[in-house]
C-alpha positions in Angstrom: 14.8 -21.8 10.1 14.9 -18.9 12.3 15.8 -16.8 9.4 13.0 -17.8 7.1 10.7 -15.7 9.9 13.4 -13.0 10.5 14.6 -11.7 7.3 11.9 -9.6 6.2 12.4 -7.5 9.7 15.9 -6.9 8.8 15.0 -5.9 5.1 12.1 -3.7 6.4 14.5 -1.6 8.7 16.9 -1.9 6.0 13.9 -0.1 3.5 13.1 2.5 6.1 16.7 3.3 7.1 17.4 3.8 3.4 14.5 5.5 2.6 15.4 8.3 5.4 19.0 8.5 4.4 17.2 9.5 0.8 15.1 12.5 1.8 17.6 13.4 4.3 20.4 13.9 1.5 18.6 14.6 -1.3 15.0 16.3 -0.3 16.5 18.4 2.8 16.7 21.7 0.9 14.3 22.4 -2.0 15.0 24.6 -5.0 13.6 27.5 -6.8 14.7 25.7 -9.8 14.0 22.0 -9.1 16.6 19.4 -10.3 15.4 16.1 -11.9 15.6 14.3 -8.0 13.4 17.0 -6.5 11.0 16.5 -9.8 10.8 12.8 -9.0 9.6 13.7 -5.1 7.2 17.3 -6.3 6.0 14.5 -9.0 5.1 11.8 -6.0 3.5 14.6 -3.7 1.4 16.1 -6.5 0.1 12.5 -7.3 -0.4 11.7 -3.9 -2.5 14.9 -2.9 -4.7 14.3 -6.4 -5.3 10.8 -5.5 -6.5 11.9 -2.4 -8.8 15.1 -3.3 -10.1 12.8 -6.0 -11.4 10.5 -3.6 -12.1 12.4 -0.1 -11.7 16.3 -0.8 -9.7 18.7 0.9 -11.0 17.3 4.1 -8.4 14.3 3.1 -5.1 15.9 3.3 -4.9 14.9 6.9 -4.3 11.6 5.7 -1.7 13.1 3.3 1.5 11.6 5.4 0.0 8.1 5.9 -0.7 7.6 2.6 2.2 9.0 1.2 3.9 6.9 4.0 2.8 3.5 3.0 3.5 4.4 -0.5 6.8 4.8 0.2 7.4 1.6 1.8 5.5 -0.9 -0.5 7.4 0.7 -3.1 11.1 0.4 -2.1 9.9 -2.9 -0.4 9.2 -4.0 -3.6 12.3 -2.7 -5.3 14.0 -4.4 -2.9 13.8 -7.9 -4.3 15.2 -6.7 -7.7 18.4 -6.2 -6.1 20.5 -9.5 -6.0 21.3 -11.0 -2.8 18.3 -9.0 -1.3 14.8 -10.0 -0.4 11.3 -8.0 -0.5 9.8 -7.2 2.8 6.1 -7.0 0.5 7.1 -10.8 -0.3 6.5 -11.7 3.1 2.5 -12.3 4.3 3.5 -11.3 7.7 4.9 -7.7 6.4 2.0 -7.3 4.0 -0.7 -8.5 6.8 0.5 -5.9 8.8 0.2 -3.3 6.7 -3.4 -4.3 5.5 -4.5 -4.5 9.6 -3.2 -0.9 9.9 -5.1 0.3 6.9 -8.0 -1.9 8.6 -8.1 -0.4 12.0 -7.1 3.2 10.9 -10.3 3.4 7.9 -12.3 1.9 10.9 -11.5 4.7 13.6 -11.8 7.4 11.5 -15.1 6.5 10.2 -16.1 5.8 13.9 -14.9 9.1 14.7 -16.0 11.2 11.8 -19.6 9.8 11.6 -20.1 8.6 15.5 -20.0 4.8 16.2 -23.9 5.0 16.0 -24.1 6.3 12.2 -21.2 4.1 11.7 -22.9 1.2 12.4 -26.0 1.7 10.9 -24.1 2.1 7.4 -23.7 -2.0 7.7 -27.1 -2.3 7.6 -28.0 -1.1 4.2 -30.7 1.1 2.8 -33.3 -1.4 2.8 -34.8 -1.8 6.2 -36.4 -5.4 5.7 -32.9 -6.6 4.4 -30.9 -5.1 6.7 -30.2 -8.5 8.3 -29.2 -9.9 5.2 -26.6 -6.2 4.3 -25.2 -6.7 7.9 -23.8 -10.1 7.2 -22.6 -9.2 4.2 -20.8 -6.0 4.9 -19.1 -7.4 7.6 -17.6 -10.3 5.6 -16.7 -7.9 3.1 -14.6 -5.4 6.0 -13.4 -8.4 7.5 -12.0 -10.0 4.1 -10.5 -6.4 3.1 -7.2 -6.8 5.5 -6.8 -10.7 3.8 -7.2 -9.8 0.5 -5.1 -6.3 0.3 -2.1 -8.4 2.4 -2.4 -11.7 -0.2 -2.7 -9.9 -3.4 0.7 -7.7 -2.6 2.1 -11.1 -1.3 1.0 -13.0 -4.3 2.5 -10.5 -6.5 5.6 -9.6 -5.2 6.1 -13.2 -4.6 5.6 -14.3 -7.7 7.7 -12.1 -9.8 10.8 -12.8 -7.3 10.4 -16.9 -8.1 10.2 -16.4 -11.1 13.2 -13.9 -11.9 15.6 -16.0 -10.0 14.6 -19.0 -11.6 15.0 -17.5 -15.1 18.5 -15.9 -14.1 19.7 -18.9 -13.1 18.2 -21.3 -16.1 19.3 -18.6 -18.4 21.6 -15.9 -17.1 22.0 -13.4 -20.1 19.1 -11.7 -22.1 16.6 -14.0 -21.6 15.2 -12.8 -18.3 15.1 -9.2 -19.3 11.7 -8.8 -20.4 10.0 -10.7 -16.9 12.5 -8.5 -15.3 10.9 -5.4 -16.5 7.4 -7.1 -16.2 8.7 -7.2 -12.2 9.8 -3.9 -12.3 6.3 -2.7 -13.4 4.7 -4.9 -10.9 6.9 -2.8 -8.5 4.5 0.5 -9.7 1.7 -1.4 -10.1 0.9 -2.9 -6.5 2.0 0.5 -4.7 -0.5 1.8 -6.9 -3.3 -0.5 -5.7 -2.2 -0.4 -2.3 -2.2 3.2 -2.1 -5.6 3.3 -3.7 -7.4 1.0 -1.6 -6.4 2.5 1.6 -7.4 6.1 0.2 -11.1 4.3 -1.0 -11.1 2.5 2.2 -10.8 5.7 4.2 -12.9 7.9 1.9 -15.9 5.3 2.3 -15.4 5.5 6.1 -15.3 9.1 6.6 -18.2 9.6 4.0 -21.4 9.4 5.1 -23.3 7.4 2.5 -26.3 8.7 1.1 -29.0 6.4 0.7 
């Protein structure tokens, strides 16, 4: 039973350690004339630094390296459950409840510190002064059910398409599983994606004074 809870610690140090290994080999020495590897990585940071000027400015580069960061990992945490044998960190609520707490805390602080814990608050409140009571209770069930729902959905996800493409390989080993395969591998893109957006929305609304 013991391994049940321990696996997806192995598989995340696993992710990271091969993750490193990848930029240290292959993204150590950039050139003029950029191969199709260092495409794949210019191609990543590009998309990275327009999701984030889209959604916080220039002032949001800082964040640049976290986000970037957590992309990362979802992503060959995903991957990592297409490989036989192997198991998805992301298809573990622990892994993916951790990473939605950090993304909680961190879109917390920096809105504490960019707007002052005063302003901060008062942005629960609402607009409306005489139903401020009622936007309080409200925006704090929505911040509190942001960590649950950004771990679950990934979980769910990831989850999912691993039952389901090991049950297909074994009921029917040949071309039959190929096309929930690929509908895997897209899932792969497609929750980074939504994780990576979230956290950059989550942030932007935090560091953003709202204008009412």
């Amino acid at each position: 039973m013991e391994g049940l809870y321990t696996n997806h610690i192995w598989m995340a140090i696993l992710e990271v350690i091969v993750v490193v290994a990848i930029f240290a080999t292959l993204a150590k020495a950039p050139k003029l004339i950029p191969n199709s590897i260092q495409n794949v990585f210019e191609a990543y940071i590009d998309f990275v630094k327009k999701m984030i000027e889209e959604n916080m400015g220039k002032k949001g580069m800082k964040y640049f390296a976290l986000i970037a960061g957590i992309g990362l990992f979802v992503f060959f945490g995903n991957l990592l459950g297409m490989i036989p044998g192997l198991e998805s960190p992301t298809a573990n609520i622990n892994t993916t409840l951790a990473l939605a707490l950090l993304v909680f805390f961190i879109y917390n602080i920096e809105g504490i510190r960019a707007q002052g814990l005063i302003n901060y608050i008062k942005h629960f409140f609402g607009p409306i002064k005489w139903m401020a009571p009622l936007f309080f209770v409200l925006e704090i069930i929505s911040h509190l059910s942001r960590p649950i729902t950004l771990a679950l959905r990934l979980f769910a996800n990831m989850t999912g398409g691993e039952i389901l493409t090991v049950v297909l390989i074994f009921l029917v080993p040949l071309l039959v599983p190929l096309p929930i395969m690929f509908i895997h591998f897209f899932q792969v893109f497609l929750q980074t994606y939504v994780f990576m957006i979230l956290t950059t929305v989550y942030i932007a609304t935090a560091i953003n004074e709202p204008e009412h």
